[in-house]
N, C-alpha and C positions, 0 to 999 in steps of 0.2 A: 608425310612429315609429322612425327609426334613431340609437341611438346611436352609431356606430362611425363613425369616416372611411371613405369611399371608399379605394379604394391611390392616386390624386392628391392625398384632399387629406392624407393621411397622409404623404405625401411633402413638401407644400406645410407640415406642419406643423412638420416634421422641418428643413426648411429654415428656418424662422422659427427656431425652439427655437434652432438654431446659432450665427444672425444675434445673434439677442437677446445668448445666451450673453456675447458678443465684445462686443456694443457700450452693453448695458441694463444699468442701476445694479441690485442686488440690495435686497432693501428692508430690509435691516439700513443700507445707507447712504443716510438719508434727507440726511444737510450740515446737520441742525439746522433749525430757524423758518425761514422766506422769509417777507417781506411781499410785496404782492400784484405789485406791479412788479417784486420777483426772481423770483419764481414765473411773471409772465406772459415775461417774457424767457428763464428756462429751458424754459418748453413751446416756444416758437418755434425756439429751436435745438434740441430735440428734434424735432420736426414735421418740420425741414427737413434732419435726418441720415435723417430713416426718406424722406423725399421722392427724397432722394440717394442710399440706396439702392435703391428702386423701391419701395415699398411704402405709398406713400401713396395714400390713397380706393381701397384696392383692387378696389370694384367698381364706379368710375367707369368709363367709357370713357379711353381713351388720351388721346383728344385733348382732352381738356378735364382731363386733370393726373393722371388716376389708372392705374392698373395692368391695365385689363381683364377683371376676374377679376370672380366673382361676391359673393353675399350672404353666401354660407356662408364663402369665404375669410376677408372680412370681420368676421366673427364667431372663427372659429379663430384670428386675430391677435388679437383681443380678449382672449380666454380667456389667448391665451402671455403676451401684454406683461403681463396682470395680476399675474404673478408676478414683476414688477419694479419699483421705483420711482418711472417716468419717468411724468413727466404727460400720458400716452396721450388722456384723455378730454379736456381739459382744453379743446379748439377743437370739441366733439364737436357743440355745438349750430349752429354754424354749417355747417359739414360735414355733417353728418346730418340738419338739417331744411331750412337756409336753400339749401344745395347743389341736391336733390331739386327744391326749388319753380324756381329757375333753370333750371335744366334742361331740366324742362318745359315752363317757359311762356314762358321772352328767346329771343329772337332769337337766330340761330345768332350773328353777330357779335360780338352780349353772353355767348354762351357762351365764346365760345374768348377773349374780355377777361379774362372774371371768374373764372371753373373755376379755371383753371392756378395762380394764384396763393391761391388758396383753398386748392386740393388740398392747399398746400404751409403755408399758415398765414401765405403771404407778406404776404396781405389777412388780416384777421379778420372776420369776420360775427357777428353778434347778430339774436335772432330778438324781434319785438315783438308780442306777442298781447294779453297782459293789459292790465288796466287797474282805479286804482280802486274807480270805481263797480259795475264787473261783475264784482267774487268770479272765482268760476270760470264765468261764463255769458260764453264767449268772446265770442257774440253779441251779448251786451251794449253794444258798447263804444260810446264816443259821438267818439274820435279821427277827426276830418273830412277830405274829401277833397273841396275843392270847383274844379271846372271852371273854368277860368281861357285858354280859348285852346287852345292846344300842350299847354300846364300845368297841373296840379294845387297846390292850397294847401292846406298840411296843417295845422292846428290843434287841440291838444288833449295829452293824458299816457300815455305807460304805465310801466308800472311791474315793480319784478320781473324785471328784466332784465338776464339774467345776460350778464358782462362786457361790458355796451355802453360803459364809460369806458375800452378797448381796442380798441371795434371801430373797423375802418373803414367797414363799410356795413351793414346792416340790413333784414332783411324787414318789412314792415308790413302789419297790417289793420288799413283807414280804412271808415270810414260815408260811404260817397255817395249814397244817398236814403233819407234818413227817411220818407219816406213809403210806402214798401211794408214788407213782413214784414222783420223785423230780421235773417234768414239770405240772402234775396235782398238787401239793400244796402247791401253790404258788396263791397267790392274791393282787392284786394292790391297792393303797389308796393315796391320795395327804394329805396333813402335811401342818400345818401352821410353819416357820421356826424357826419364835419367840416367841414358846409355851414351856412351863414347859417341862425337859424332853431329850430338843432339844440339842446340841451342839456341833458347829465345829470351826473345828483347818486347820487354812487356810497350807496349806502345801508350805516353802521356795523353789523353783526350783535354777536351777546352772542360770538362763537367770535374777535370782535377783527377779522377781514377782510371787503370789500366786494365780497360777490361780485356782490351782485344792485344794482338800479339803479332811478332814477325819468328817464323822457327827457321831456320835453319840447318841444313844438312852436308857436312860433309865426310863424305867416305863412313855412314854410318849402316853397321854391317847387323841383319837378322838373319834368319832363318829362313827356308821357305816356308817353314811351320807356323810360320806369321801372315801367310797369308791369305785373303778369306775371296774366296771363290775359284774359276778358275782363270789362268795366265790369259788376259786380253778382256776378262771379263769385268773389268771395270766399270765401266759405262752403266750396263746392269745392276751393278752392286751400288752404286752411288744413287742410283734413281731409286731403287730398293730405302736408301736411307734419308732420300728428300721425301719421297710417300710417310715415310713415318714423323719425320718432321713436320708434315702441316696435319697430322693425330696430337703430336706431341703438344704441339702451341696452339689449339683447337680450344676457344674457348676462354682464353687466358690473352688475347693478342689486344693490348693496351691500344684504346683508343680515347681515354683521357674523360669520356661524358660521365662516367660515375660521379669526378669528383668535380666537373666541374658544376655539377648540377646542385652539388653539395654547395658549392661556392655560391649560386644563385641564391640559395636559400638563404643564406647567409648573412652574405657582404651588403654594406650600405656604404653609398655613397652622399656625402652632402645631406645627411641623418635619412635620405630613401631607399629603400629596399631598390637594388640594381636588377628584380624581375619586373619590375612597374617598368623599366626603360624601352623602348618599343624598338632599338638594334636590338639590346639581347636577346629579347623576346622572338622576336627575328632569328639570330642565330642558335637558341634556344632548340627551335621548332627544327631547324636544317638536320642540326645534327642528331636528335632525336629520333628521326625519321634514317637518318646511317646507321645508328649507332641500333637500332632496330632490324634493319636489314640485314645487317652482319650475323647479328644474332640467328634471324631466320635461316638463314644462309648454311650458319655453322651447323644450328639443328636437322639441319636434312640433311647434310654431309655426313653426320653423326648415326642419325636415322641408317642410313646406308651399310657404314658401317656397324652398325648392332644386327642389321639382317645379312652379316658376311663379304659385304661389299668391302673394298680396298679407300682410303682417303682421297679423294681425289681433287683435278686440278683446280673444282673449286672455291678451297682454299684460300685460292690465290687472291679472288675477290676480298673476303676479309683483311687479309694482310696489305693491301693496296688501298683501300680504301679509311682502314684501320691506322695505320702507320700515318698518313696522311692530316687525317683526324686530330691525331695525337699530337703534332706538332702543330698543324693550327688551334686547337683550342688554348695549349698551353700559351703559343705568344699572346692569344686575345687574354688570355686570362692574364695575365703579367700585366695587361695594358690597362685594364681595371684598375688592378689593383695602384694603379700610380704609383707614387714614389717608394711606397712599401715593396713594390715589385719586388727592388733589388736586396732586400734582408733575406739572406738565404741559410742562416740559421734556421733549426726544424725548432727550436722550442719558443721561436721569437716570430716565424714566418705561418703567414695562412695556412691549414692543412699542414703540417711541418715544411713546408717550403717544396710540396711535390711539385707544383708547376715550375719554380724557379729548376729545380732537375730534370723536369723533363725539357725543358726547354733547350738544354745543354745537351741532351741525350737521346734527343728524340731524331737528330739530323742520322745516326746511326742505326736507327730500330729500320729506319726506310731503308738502309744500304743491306742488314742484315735478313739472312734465310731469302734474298731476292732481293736486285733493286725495281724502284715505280718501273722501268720499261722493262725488265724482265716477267713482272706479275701480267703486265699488261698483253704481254705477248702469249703467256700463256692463257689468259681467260681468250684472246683473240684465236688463236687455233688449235686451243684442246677443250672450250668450252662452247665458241660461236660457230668452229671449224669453218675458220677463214683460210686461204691459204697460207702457206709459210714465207717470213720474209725468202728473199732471195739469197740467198749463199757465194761469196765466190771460193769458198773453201770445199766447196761438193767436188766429192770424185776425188778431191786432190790427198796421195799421201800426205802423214804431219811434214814429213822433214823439208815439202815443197809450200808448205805458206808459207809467206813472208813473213816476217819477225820485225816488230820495233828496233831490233837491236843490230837487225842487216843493215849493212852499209849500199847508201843505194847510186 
Protein backbone atom coordinates (compact mmCIF):
# COMPACT_ATOMS: atom_id res chain seq x y z
CA UNK A 1 0.00 0.00 0.00
CA UNK A 2 1.56 3.48 -1.15
CA UNK A 3 0.69 6.43 0.34
CA UNK A 4 2.86 8.92 -1.50
CA UNK A 5 2.55 10.16 -5.24
CA UNK A 6 4.93 8.98 -7.63
CA UNK A 7 7.15 12.28 -8.83
CA UNK A 8 4.41 12.31 -12.02
CA UNK A 9 1.69 12.25 -10.18
CA UNK A 10 3.03 14.80 -7.60
CA UNK A 11 3.63 16.79 -10.44
CA UNK A 12 0.14 16.15 -12.00
CA UNK A 13 -0.98 17.11 -8.60
CA UNK A 14 0.83 20.19 -8.33
CA UNK A 15 -0.48 21.23 -11.59
CA UNK A 16 -4.22 20.69 -10.63
CA UNK A 17 -3.59 22.43 -7.05
CA UNK A 18 -2.51 25.72 -9.38
CA UNK A 19 -5.29 25.29 -11.95
CA UNK A 20 -7.97 24.92 -9.12
CA UNK A 21 -6.28 27.86 -7.20
CA UNK A 22 -7.18 30.33 -10.31
CA UNK A 23 -10.25 29.14 -11.46
CA UNK A 24 -12.28 26.95 -8.20
CA UNK A 25 -14.55 28.90 -5.86
CA UNK A 26 -13.12 28.46 -2.24
CA UNK A 27 -15.88 26.87 -0.02
CA UNK A 28 -16.37 29.84 2.25
CA UNK A 29 -18.09 31.18 -1.16
CA UNK A 30 -20.91 28.94 -1.41
CA UNK A 31 -23.68 32.34 -3.29
CA UNK A 32 -26.20 31.23 -0.83
CA UNK A 33 -29.39 28.32 -1.51
CA UNK A 34 -29.65 27.28 -5.29
CA UNK A 35 -32.69 25.27 -6.04
CA UNK A 36 -32.06 22.43 -8.12
CA UNK A 37 -32.29 23.97 -11.67
CA UNK A 38 -29.55 26.63 -10.54
CA UNK A 39 -27.45 24.20 -9.12
CA UNK A 40 -27.93 21.79 -12.16
CA UNK A 41 -26.96 24.78 -14.70
CA UNK A 42 -23.95 25.72 -12.27
CA UNK A 43 -22.38 22.11 -12.38
CA UNK A 44 -22.68 22.31 -16.38
CA UNK A 45 -20.67 25.36 -16.73
CA UNK A 46 -18.42 23.97 -14.32
CA UNK A 47 -17.97 20.55 -16.11
CA UNK A 48 -17.55 22.30 -19.21
CA UNK A 49 -14.66 25.00 -17.85
CA UNK A 50 -12.69 21.93 -16.45
CA UNK A 51 -13.64 20.06 -20.12
CA UNK A 52 -11.97 23.27 -21.65
CA UNK A 53 -9.28 23.03 -19.73
CA UNK A 54 -8.34 19.30 -20.32
CA UNK A 55 -9.22 17.67 -17.56
CA UNK A 56 -12.30 16.13 -17.91
CA UNK A 57 -12.94 12.07 -17.49
CA UNK A 58 -9.28 12.08 -17.04
CA UNK A 59 -8.91 8.41 -17.42
CA UNK A 60 -11.00 8.17 -20.40
CA UNK A 61 -9.31 7.60 -23.63
CA UNK A 62 -8.72 10.81 -25.84
CA UNK A 63 -10.95 9.89 -28.22
CA UNK A 64 -14.07 9.53 -26.68
CA UNK A 65 -13.75 13.10 -24.46
CA UNK A 66 -11.28 12.48 -21.78
CA UNK A 67 -7.63 13.31 -20.93
CA UNK A 68 -5.76 9.75 -21.34
CA UNK A 69 -4.51 9.47 -17.93
CA UNK A 70 -5.23 6.86 -15.54
CA UNK A 71 -7.36 5.78 -12.34
CA UNK A 72 -5.23 7.28 -9.87
CA UNK A 73 -5.12 10.77 -11.82
CA UNK A 74 -8.53 10.52 -11.47
CA UNK A 75 -8.74 10.09 -8.07
CA UNK A 76 -5.84 12.94 -7.20
CA UNK A 77 -8.33 15.57 -8.88
CA UNK A 78 -10.89 14.13 -6.67
CA UNK A 79 -9.10 14.73 -3.40
CA UNK A 80 -7.89 18.62 -4.94
CA UNK A 81 -11.27 19.83 -6.22
CA UNK A 82 -12.67 18.70 -2.72
CA UNK A 83 -11.24 21.59 -1.17
CA UNK A 84 -13.33 23.82 -3.19
CA UNK A 85 -16.95 24.66 -3.75
CA UNK A 86 -17.58 23.70 -7.30
CA UNK A 87 -20.14 20.88 -7.98
CA UNK A 88 -17.32 18.26 -8.97
CA UNK A 89 -19.47 15.13 -8.23
CA UNK A 90 -22.52 16.43 -9.31
CA UNK A 91 -22.69 14.31 -13.20
CA UNK A 92 -20.41 11.63 -11.26
CA UNK A 93 -23.23 8.93 -11.80
CA UNK A 94 -23.36 9.27 -15.26
CA UNK A 95 -19.74 9.44 -15.93
CA UNK A 96 -18.52 6.91 -13.66
CA UNK A 97 -20.98 4.23 -13.94
CA UNK A 98 -23.31 4.86 -17.21
CA UNK A 99 -19.65 6.05 -19.05
CA UNK A 100 -17.83 2.54 -18.20
CA UNK A 101 -20.88 0.33 -19.47
CA UNK A 102 -20.79 2.32 -22.97
CA UNK A 103 -17.62 1.86 -23.38
CA UNK A 104 -17.66 -1.50 -23.28
CA UNK A 105 -20.33 -2.76 -24.80
CA UNK A 106 -21.72 0.31 -28.00
CA UNK A 107 -20.37 0.17 -30.90
CA UNK A 108 -17.40 1.96 -31.66
CA UNK A 109 -19.79 4.58 -33.64
CA UNK A 110 -21.86 5.01 -30.47
CA UNK A 111 -18.84 5.61 -28.71
CA UNK A 112 -17.33 8.37 -30.43
CA UNK A 113 -21.49 9.88 -30.49
CA UNK A 114 -21.96 9.48 -27.01
CA UNK A 115 -18.45 9.76 -24.80
CA UNK A 116 -17.38 13.39 -26.02
CA UNK A 117 -20.32 15.06 -25.09
CA UNK A 118 -20.66 13.15 -21.85
CA UNK A 119 -17.02 13.57 -20.84
CA UNK A 120 -18.07 17.20 -20.95
CA UNK A 121 -21.70 17.11 -19.31
CA UNK A 122 -22.78 18.40 -22.61
CA UNK A 123 -25.34 15.20 -22.66
CA UNK A 124 -26.29 14.10 -19.00
CA UNK A 125 -26.70 10.48 -18.25
CA UNK A 126 -28.69 8.72 -15.29
CA UNK A 127 -28.18 5.32 -14.27
CA UNK A 128 -31.57 2.99 -13.72
CA UNK A 129 -31.18 -0.02 -11.49
CA UNK A 130 -33.54 0.02 -8.84
CA UNK A 131 -36.81 -0.43 -8.67
CA UNK A 132 -39.96 -0.71 -6.22
CA UNK A 133 -40.66 -4.08 -5.75
CA UNK A 134 -36.87 -5.24 -5.40
CA UNK A 135 -35.46 -3.19 -2.21
CA UNK A 136 -31.92 -3.65 -2.73
CA UNK A 137 -32.19 -7.18 -4.79
CA UNK A 138 -31.08 -5.51 -8.02
CA UNK A 139 -32.06 -8.85 -9.57
CA UNK A 140 -35.30 -8.31 -8.61
CA UNK A 141 -36.71 -6.14 -10.84
CA UNK A 142 -39.64 -6.79 -12.97
CA UNK A 143 -38.98 -3.53 -15.78
CA UNK A 144 -39.60 -5.45 -19.30
CA UNK A 145 -37.91 -5.71 -22.40
CA UNK A 146 -39.89 -7.46 -24.83
CA UNK A 147 -38.68 -8.32 -28.60
CA UNK A 148 -40.47 -6.51 -30.98
CA UNK A 149 -38.66 -6.96 -34.42
CA UNK A 150 -35.36 -4.56 -34.72
CA UNK A 151 -36.98 -3.28 -31.29
CA UNK A 152 -37.49 -3.58 -27.90
CA UNK A 153 -40.65 -2.37 -25.71
CA UNK A 154 -39.95 -1.29 -22.37
CA UNK A 155 -42.59 -1.37 -19.70
CA UNK A 156 -42.51 -1.00 -16.18
CA UNK A 157 -40.78 1.71 -13.11
CA UNK A 158 -37.80 2.55 -11.47
CA UNK A 159 -37.23 4.48 -9.10
CA UNK A 160 -34.53 6.29 -7.02
CA UNK A 161 -33.10 7.90 -9.67
CA UNK A 162 -30.78 10.38 -9.23
CA UNK A 163 -31.12 13.43 -11.54
CA UNK A 164 -33.10 11.53 -14.36
CA UNK A 165 -35.60 15.01 -14.56
CA UNK A 166 -31.97 16.44 -16.15
CA UNK A 167 -30.90 13.59 -18.03
CA UNK A 168 -30.78 13.27 -21.39
CA UNK A 169 -30.28 9.38 -21.75
CA UNK A 170 -30.06 6.59 -19.37
CA UNK A 171 -28.61 3.12 -18.71
CA UNK A 172 -31.25 0.51 -17.98
CA UNK A 173 -31.83 -2.98 -16.62
CA UNK A 174 -34.85 -4.76 -18.16
CA UNK A 175 -36.23 -8.40 -17.53
CA UNK A 176 -36.21 -10.37 -20.81
CA UNK A 177 -37.01 -13.86 -19.85
CA UNK A 178 -38.92 -14.80 -16.93
CA UNK A 179 -38.35 -17.87 -17.28
CA UNK A 180 -34.93 -18.74 -16.45
CA UNK A 181 -32.85 -17.77 -13.14
CA UNK A 182 -33.63 -13.97 -12.29
CA UNK A 183 -29.61 -13.08 -12.84
CA UNK A 184 -29.44 -14.78 -16.27
CA UNK A 185 -32.58 -12.74 -17.74
CA UNK A 186 -31.92 -9.85 -17.40
CA UNK A 187 -30.39 -7.35 -20.20
CA UNK A 188 -29.05 -3.84 -20.44
CA UNK A 189 -29.93 -1.04 -22.93
CA UNK A 190 -29.40 2.95 -22.69
CA UNK A 191 -32.82 5.20 -23.44
CA UNK A 192 -32.94 8.41 -24.84
CA UNK A 193 -34.94 10.28 -21.76
CA UNK A 194 -36.86 12.60 -23.90
CA UNK A 195 -38.62 9.92 -26.11
CA UNK A 196 -42.26 8.84 -26.39
CA UNK A 197 -42.91 6.41 -23.59
CA UNK A 198 -40.51 8.09 -21.17
CA UNK A 199 -41.61 9.78 -17.76
CA UNK A 200 -40.34 11.02 -14.47
CA UNK A 201 -41.68 12.44 -11.41
CA UNK A 202 -38.80 14.04 -9.63
CA UNK A 203 -39.47 12.87 -5.92
CA UNK A 204 -39.74 16.04 -2.90
CA UNK A 205 -37.08 14.77 -0.04
CA UNK A 206 -37.39 16.33 3.86
CA UNK A 207 -33.66 18.52 2.80
CA UNK A 208 -36.48 20.62 0.46
CA UNK A 209 -34.66 19.39 -3.09
CA UNK A 210 -35.35 16.38 -5.80
CA UNK A 211 -32.53 14.75 -6.23
CA UNK A 212 -33.79 11.31 -6.76
CA UNK A 213 -36.76 10.36 -9.13
CA UNK A 214 -39.50 7.75 -10.04
CA UNK A 215 -39.37 6.91 -14.27
CA UNK A 216 -41.69 5.36 -15.79
CA UNK A 217 -42.25 3.23 -18.83
CA UNK A 218 -44.76 2.76 -20.92
CA UNK A 219 -44.83 0.96 -24.43
CA UNK A 220 -41.39 2.99 -24.90
CA UNK A 221 -39.97 1.63 -28.14
CA UNK A 222 -35.75 1.55 -29.01
CA UNK A 223 -33.69 -0.12 -31.06
CA UNK A 224 -31.83 -3.13 -30.59
CA UNK A 225 -28.86 -0.75 -31.31
CA UNK A 226 -29.59 0.44 -27.80
CA UNK A 227 -28.29 -2.28 -26.46
CA UNK A 228 -25.05 -2.82 -24.56
CA UNK A 229 -24.05 -6.29 -24.29
CA UNK A 230 -25.39 -9.48 -25.07
CA UNK A 231 -29.56 -10.61 -24.70
CA UNK A 232 -29.34 -12.17 -21.03
CA UNK A 233 -26.25 -10.45 -20.21
CA UNK A 234 -27.36 -8.23 -17.82
CA UNK A 235 -26.20 -9.32 -14.68
CA UNK A 236 -22.55 -9.08 -16.12
CA UNK A 237 -23.11 -5.79 -17.49
CA UNK A 238 -24.61 -4.25 -14.18
CA UNK A 239 -21.78 -5.70 -11.99
CA UNK A 240 -19.44 -4.32 -14.71
CA UNK A 241 -20.92 -0.89 -13.72
CA UNK A 242 -21.23 -1.17 -9.72
CA UNK A 243 -17.11 -2.20 -9.96
CA UNK A 244 -16.69 1.15 -11.44
CA UNK A 245 -18.88 2.89 -9.01
CA UNK A 246 -16.84 2.27 -5.92
CA UNK A 247 -13.55 3.78 -8.42
CA UNK A 248 -15.91 6.45 -9.21
CA UNK A 249 -16.72 7.56 -5.35
CA UNK A 250 -13.27 6.31 -4.08
CA UNK A 251 -11.97 8.82 -2.16
CA UNK A 252 -14.75 11.50 -2.19
CA UNK A 253 -17.34 9.31 0.17
CA UNK A 254 -18.48 11.95 2.72
CA UNK A 255 -17.89 11.08 6.05
CA UNK A 256 -18.46 14.49 7.74
CA UNK A 257 -14.75 14.51 10.06
CA UNK A 258 -13.13 17.20 7.89
CA UNK A 259 -15.62 19.58 8.98
CA UNK A 260 -16.45 18.63 11.95
CA UNK A 261 -13.08 18.82 13.08
CA UNK A 262 -13.08 22.44 11.79
CA UNK A 263 -16.03 22.97 14.09
CA UNK A 264 -13.87 21.77 17.18
CA UNK A 265 -11.53 24.25 16.39
CA UNK A 266 -13.70 26.56 16.38
CA UNK A 267 -17.08 26.69 18.33
CA UNK A 268 -17.19 27.91 22.05
CA UNK A 269 -19.52 27.13 24.24
CA UNK A 270 -20.29 29.27 27.59
CA UNK A 271 -16.97 31.48 26.31
CA UNK A 272 -14.89 27.64 26.24
CA UNK A 273 -13.41 26.11 23.59
CA UNK A 274 -15.83 22.72 22.93
CA UNK A 275 -12.05 20.66 22.47
CA UNK A 276 -11.44 21.29 26.36
CA UNK A 277 -14.95 19.06 26.83
CA UNK A 278 -13.73 15.57 27.68
CA UNK A 279 -17.22 13.80 25.36
CA UNK A 280 -16.01 15.55 22.46
CA UNK A 281 -12.70 14.68 23.05
CA UNK A 282 -14.06 11.37 23.32
CA UNK A 283 -15.74 11.31 20.16
CA UNK A 284 -13.11 13.31 18.65
CA UNK A 285 -10.49 10.39 19.03
CA UNK A 286 -13.45 7.52 17.69
CA UNK A 287 -13.97 9.09 14.78
CA UNK A 288 -10.56 9.90 13.94
CA UNK A 289 -9.39 6.63 14.16
CA UNK A 290 -12.54 5.78 11.14
CA UNK A 291 -12.26 8.42 9.37
CA UNK A 292 -8.40 7.09 9.24
CA UNK A 293 -9.17 3.75 8.43
CA UNK A 294 -11.30 4.41 5.57
CA UNK A 295 -8.73 6.33 4.26
CA UNK A 296 -6.11 3.44 4.59
CA UNK A 297 -8.58 1.19 3.18
CA UNK A 298 -9.25 3.40 0.08
CA UNK A 299 -5.49 3.68 -0.49
CA UNK A 300 -4.86 0.06 -0.98
CA UNK A 301 -7.78 -0.34 -2.95
CA UNK A 302 -6.43 2.42 -5.16
CA UNK A 303 -2.88 0.80 -4.83
CA UNK A 304 -4.35 -2.18 -6.55
CA UNK A 305 -5.84 -0.66 -8.99
CA UNK A 306 -2.66 1.57 -10.26
CA UNK A 307 -1.00 -2.01 -10.49
CA UNK A 308 -3.97 -3.20 -13.05
CA UNK A 309 -6.03 -4.72 -10.48
CA UNK A 310 -10.02 -4.10 -10.84
CA UNK A 311 -11.88 -2.01 -7.66
CA UNK A 312 -13.03 -4.24 -5.45
CA UNK A 313 -15.45 -5.35 -2.93
CA UNK A 314 -13.57 -3.50 -0.54
CA UNK A 315 -15.08 -0.53 -1.11
CA UNK A 316 -17.79 -1.50 0.50
CA UNK A 317 -16.06 -1.05 3.99
CA UNK A 318 -15.68 2.80 3.30
CA UNK A 319 -19.08 3.32 2.28
CA UNK A 320 -20.59 1.56 5.24
CA UNK A 321 -18.65 2.71 7.63
CA UNK A 322 -18.48 6.20 5.96
CA UNK A 323 -22.16 6.98 5.39
CA UNK A 324 -22.80 5.96 8.91
CA UNK A 325 -20.22 8.59 10.17
CA UNK A 326 -21.68 11.03 8.20
CA UNK A 327 -24.97 11.02 9.86
CA UNK A 328 -23.83 10.67 13.21
CA UNK A 329 -21.53 13.43 13.42
CA UNK A 330 -23.71 15.60 11.70
CA UNK A 331 -26.75 15.08 14.44
CA UNK A 332 -23.91 15.44 17.27
CA UNK A 333 -22.89 18.47 15.72
CA UNK A 334 -26.38 20.06 15.56
CA UNK A 335 -26.59 19.05 19.15
CA UNK A 336 -23.60 21.41 20.15
CA UNK A 337 -24.49 23.85 18.45
CA UNK A 338 -27.81 24.23 20.47
CA UNK A 339 -30.32 26.58 19.63
CA UNK A 340 -28.21 27.88 16.51
CA UNK A 341 -28.77 24.37 15.34
CA UNK A 342 -31.85 25.05 13.54
CA UNK A 343 -30.55 28.42 11.28
CA UNK A 344 -30.17 26.88 8.25
CA UNK A 345 -29.38 29.74 6.21
CA UNK A 346 -25.41 29.14 4.79
CA UNK A 347 -24.60 32.98 5.32
CA UNK A 348 -26.12 33.03 8.88
CA UNK A 349 -25.32 29.10 9.89
CA UNK A 350 -21.85 27.55 11.05
CA UNK A 351 -19.78 26.38 8.24
CA UNK A 352 -22.71 27.65 5.83
CA UNK A 353 -25.20 25.45 7.45
CA UNK A 354 -23.36 22.02 6.10
CA UNK A 355 -24.45 20.10 9.10
CA UNK A 356 -27.87 21.28 9.25
CA UNK A 357 -27.91 19.60 5.29
CA UNK A 358 -26.34 16.85 6.04
CA UNK A 359 -28.47 16.14 8.43
CA UNK A 360 -31.48 16.15 6.13
CA UNK A 361 -29.54 14.26 3.57
CA UNK A 362 -27.42 12.02 4.93
CA UNK A 363 -30.52 9.34 5.87
CA UNK A 364 -30.18 8.83 1.86
CA UNK A 365 -26.16 8.75 1.23
CA UNK A 366 -26.72 5.24 3.49
CA UNK A 367 -29.65 4.06 1.18
CA UNK A 368 -27.68 5.15 -1.92
CA UNK A 369 -24.91 2.99 -4.25
CA UNK A 370 -25.88 0.07 -1.34
CA UNK A 371 -27.85 0.06 1.77
CA UNK A 372 -25.92 -0.74 5.63
CA UNK A 373 -27.00 -4.55 5.15
CA UNK A 374 -26.25 -4.86 1.53
CA UNK A 375 -22.36 -3.23 2.24
CA UNK A 376 -22.34 -5.62 5.16
CA UNK A 377 -23.10 -8.55 3.23
CA UNK A 378 -20.65 -7.89 0.82
CA UNK A 379 -17.56 -7.29 3.20
CA UNK A 380 -19.04 -10.74 4.93
CA UNK A 381 -18.63 -12.96 1.79
CA UNK A 382 -16.56 -11.33 -0.82
CA UNK A 383 -14.13 -10.00 1.80
CA UNK A 384 -14.16 -12.46 5.00
CA UNK A 385 -15.63 -15.28 2.60
CA UNK A 386 -18.25 -16.25 4.91
CA UNK A 387 -20.76 -18.24 3.57
CA UNK A 388 -23.74 -16.88 1.65
CA UNK A 389 -27.03 -16.02 3.16
CA UNK A 390 -29.38 -18.67 2.24
CA UNK A 391 -31.61 -18.02 -0.71
CA UNK A 392 -35.19 -19.33 -1.26
CA UNK A 393 -35.09 -18.04 -4.74
CA UNK A 394 -32.12 -20.43 -5.89
CA UNK A 395 -32.78 -22.84 -8.83
CA UNK A 396 -36.15 -21.04 -9.14
CA UNK A 397 -37.14 -19.59 -12.65
CA UNK A 398 -38.03 -15.30 -12.14
CA UNK A 399 -41.64 -15.91 -13.08
CA UNK A 400 -41.93 -18.82 -10.07
CA UNK A 401 -40.92 -16.32 -6.97
CA UNK A 402 -43.52 -14.94 -5.29
CA UNK A 403 -44.39 -11.37 -5.74
CA UNK A 404 -45.73 -8.73 -3.10
CA UNK A 405 -48.21 -8.13 -5.57
CA UNK A 406 -49.55 -12.13 -5.76
CA UNK A 407 -52.67 -12.68 -4.23
CA UNK A 408 -52.02 -15.26 -1.59
Amino acid sequence: MDFKDSPEQAAFRAEIRSWLESNARPKSATGGRKDQSEAYEDAKAWYKKVADAGYASLNWPKQYGGAGLSDIHKVIWSQEVGNYAEPDGYFVIGIGNCGPAIMHFAAEEQKLALLPPMASAETVWCQMFSEPGAGSDVAGLRTTAVADGDNWIINGQKIWTSGAQHSDYGVILCRTDPTISKYRGMTMFFIDMNQAGVEVKPIKQMDGGSHFNEVFFNNAIIPDAYRLGEVGGGWGAALLVLMNERLAIAGVQPDCFPEFLQLVKTLHIDGEPISANPAVREHLAEWYYKHAGIKASTNRMLTAVAKGGMPGAEAALGKLVGAVMNQDIADYAIQLMGESGVISEPDFAEQQAHFQKTVLFSPGIRLAGGTDEIMRNVIAEQVLGLPQEPRADKGLAFSDIPSGNQSR
